[in-house]
N, C-alpha and C positions, 0 to 999 in steps of 0.2 A: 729504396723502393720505387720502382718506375709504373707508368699507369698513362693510358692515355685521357686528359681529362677535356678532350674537345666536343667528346657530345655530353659533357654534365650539364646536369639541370639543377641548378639549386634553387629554385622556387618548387621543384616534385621533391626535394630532399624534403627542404621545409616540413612542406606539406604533408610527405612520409612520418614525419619525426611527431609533429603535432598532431598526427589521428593516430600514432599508437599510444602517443598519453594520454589522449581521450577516452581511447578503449581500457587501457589499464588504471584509470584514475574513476571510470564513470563509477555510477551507483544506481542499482535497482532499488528503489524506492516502496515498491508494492507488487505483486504475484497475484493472478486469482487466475481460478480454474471454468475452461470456458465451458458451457451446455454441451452436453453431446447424446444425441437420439436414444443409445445404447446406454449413456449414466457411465461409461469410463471416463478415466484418467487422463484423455487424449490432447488436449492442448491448453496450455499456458499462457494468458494474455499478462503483458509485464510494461508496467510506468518505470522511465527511467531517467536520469538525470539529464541527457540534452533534447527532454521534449518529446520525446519518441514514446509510440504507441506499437509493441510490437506481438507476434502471438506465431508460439515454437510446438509444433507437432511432438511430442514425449515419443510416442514409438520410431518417428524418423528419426532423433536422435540416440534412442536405445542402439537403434540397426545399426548404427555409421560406429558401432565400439568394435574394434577389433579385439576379436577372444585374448584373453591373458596378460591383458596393459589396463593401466590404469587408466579410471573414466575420468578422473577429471584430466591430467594430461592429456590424453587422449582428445577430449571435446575442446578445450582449449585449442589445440593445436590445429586441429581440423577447421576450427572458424565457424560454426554451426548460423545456418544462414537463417533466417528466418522465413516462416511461411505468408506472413503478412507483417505488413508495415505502415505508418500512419504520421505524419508530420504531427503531432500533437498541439504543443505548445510552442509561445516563445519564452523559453527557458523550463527548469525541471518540471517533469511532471511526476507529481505526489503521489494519485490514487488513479485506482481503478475498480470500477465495480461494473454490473450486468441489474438493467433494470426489465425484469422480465422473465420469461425462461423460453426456451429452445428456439423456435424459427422469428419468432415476434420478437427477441429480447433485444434492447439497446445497450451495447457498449458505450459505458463512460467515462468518463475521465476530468480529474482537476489539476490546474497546475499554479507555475510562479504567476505567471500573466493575469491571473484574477480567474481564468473563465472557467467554465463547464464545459465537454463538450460531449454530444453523444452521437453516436453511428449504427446505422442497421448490421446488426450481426450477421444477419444473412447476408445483406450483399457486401460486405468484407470476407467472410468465408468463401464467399462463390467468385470471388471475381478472378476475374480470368487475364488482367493486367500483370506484367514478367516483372516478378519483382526489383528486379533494379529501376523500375519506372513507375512502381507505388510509389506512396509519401500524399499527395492529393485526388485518390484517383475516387477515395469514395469521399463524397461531402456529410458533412455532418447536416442532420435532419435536427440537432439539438445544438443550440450555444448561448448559452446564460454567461451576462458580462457584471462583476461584482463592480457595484457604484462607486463614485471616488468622495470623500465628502469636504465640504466644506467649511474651510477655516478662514480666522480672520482678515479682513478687505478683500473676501472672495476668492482665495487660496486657495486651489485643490490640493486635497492628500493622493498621495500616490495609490493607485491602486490595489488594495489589500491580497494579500494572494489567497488561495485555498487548499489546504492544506490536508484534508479530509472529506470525505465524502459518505453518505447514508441513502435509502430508498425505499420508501414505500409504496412497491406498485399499487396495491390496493387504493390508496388517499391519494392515488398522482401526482406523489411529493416527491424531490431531492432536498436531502441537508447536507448544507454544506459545513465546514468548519473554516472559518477564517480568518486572515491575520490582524485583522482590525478587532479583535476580543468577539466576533459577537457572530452567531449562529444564525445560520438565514435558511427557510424554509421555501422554495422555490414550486409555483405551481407548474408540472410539466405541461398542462395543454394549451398554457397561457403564456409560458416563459415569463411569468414575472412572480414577484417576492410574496411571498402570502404571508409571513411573518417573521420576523426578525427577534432573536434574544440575546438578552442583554442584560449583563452580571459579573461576567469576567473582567479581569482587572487586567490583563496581558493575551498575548494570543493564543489560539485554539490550536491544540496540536491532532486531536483526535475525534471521532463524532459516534455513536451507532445506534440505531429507529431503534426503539422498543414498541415496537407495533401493535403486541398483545396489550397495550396499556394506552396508546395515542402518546407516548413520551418518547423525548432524547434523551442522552446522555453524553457530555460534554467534560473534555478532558484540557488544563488549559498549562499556561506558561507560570500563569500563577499560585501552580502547584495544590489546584484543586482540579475535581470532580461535577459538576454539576447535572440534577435530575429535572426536565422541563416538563410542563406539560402545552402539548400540542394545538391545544386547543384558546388557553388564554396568552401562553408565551410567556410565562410565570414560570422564576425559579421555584419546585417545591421542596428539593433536599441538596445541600449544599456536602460530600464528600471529603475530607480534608485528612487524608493518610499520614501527613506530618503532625497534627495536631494532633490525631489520635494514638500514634506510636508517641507522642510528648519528647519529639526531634524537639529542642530549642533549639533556634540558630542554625536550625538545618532546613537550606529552600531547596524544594526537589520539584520540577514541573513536572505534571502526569503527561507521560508522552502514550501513553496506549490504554486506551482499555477496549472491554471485549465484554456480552452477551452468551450467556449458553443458551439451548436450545430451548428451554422453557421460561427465558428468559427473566429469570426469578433470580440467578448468581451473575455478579458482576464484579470481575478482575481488573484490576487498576493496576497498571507500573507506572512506579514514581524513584525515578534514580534507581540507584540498587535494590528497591524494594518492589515487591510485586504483592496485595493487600487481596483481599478476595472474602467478597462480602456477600450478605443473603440481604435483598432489596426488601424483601416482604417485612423484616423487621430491623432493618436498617440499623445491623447488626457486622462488625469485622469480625471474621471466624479463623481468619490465617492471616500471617503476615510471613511473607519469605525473603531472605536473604539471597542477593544477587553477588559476584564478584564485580559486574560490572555491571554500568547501567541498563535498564532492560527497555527495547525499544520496541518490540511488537509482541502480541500478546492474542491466542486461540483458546477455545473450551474443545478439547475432544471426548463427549459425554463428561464423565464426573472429574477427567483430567484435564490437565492445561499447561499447551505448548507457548513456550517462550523461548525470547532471542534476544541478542543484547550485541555490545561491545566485544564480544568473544566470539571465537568462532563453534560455537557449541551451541545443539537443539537442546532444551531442557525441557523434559514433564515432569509436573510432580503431581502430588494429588491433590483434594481439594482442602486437606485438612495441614498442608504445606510441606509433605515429606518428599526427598527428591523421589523419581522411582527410573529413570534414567537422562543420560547426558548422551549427546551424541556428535560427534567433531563433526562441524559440514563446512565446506568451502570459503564461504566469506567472511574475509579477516573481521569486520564488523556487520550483523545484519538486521537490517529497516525489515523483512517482511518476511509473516511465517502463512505460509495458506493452507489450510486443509480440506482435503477433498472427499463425500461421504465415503469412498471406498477405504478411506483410511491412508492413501496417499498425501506425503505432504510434500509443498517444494517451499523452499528459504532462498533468499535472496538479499544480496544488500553489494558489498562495498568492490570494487574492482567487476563491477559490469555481472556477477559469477550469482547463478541460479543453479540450485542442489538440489535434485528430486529425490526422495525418500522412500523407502516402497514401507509398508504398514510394520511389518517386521524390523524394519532401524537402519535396512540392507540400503545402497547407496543405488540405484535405477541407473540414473546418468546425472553430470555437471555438465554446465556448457556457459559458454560466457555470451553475454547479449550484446552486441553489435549492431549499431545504425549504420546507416546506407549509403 
């Protein structure tokens, strides 16, 4: 085999070979669905494992399918670019969430680094910098740095990451969940800590406001649950789905839970189990069985979407019966989001985001790519 090899580059090999294992090894972390004027399904902001903050117009990738091939090869192959992009963190970013709604709202985001950060939605949607030259172009108007603390002869511990995120615009609150066990209540017009909780024995994998009450609810490595309230920063109901199911010897950390809309049922995955309970009487009404562990967790009305270690969307109802499975893209996945039109997208392991249209039908796949 002959080849000329005098104009080879092997520092562009390299460097070819290392950004395709990044793009085929990365992980979307979190999925949520941006404002939009009209209430459609139109864009996608997604946290992703090297730090990246990015957000994918749904109908520009619907268009780009050619009739009668398949969407997810299809969108893979095609490289679907991003409409906006955001240097986030340094290392993965965890969460995203929207504090606010439509033109006023802040995009947010936490990551490995410890910090918060937040961006004016509108001027990331407007701006008019060519995307291969985003990454710094809009600055954040918000950036909460989690403290380091101190150990003995004046030690600092490393900086705790965060791991989850919550928002109460009304109370001008962010909660955060963090690696250092313990829940911190941030005031956004002051950028500093308005309260801090603390009860958890390991760290915090999951967080979300129950606003109709001034309470959190915290999901930890310790394989509980915990109910706060807002006001003294006092644990008042401690959750415990292995204790209740009477696992001995089985430690299962709650990696997700989730609120419905009246905020009165609250879903809890712990391991293979997904538990779903009524707050008002502090009562477990279902307990379901997973094949694999379950890592993200939605109320759609009286049903609820989950996601796990498989590559399958799972609803069942509220009384623990399946009532469908649906295969979607990512071999394992971190994030399920749903959108009031009944649109969902999942996200998780090899960069790969599945949009779902209300029917179970596949919209488009496309894999997420930094810049």
């Amino acid at each position: 085999m002959c080849g000329d090899s005098t104009n080879w580059d092997e520092d562009a090999y390299r460097k070819s070979i290392l950004k395709e294992r990044e793009i085929l090894t990365g992980t979307v972390f979190r999925t949520v669905w941006g404002p939009s004027k009209d209430g459609s399904p139109d864009t996608i902001v997604i946290a992703s494992s090297d730090g990246s903050i990015t957000s994918y117009s749904i109908p520009s990738c619907i268009s780009k399918l050619p009739l009668g091939l398949s969407n997810s090869k299809v969108q893979q192959l095609l490289g679907i670019e991003p409409d906006g992009f955001l240097y986030g963190h340094d290392g993965p970013a965890y969460d995203v969430k929207f504090y606010g709604g439509n033109e006023d709202a802040l995009l947010l985001s936490c990551g490995d680094d410890g910090r918060i950060c937040g961006w004016r939605w509108k001027e990331f949607t407007e701006s008019k910098v060519p995307i291969n030259l985003q990454g710094n172009h809009v600055k954040p108007v918000l950036d909460l740095g989690n403290h380091q603390h101190k150990g003995p002869w004046g030690a600092l511990s490393p900086v705790p990451e965060n791991n989850a995120i919550a928002v109460d615009p009304q109370g001008g609150a962010i909660f955060s969940a963090a690696g250092d066990s313990c829940a911190y209540c941030w005031d956004v017009e002051s950028s500093s800590i308005k309260m801090v909780f603390k009860g958890h024995s390991d760290y915090l994998h999951c967080i979300v406001a129950r606003n109709s009450t001034n309470q959190i609810v915290t999901g930890s490595e310790d394989g509980t649950a915990r109910i706060w309230d807002c006001k003294s920063g006092k644990c008042i109901k401690v959750i415990d789905p292995v204790k209740d199911k009477q696992l001995k010897g089985v430690i299962s950390c709650v990696s997700c839970i989730t609120l419905d809309a009246s905020e009165s049922w609250l879903a809890c995955g712990s391991g293979q189990n997904l538990s779903v309970w009524n707050l008002p009487t502090s009562e477990c009404v279902s307990t379901i069985s997973s094949y694999s562990p379950i890592q993200d967790v939605v109320f759609d009305n009286n049903q609820i979407l989950a996601v796990g270690a498989e590559p399958v969307l799972n609803r069942f109802d509220i009384n623990g019966m399946t009532l469908s499975q649906i295969q979607c893209a990512p071999r394992s996945a971190f994030s399920v989001s749903l959108h009031p039109s009944g649109v969902i997208s999942v996200g998780g392991y090899g960069g790969l985001v599945d949009v779902i249209s209300q029917f179970g039908s596949h919209l488009c796949t496309f894999c997420c790519q930094g810049l």
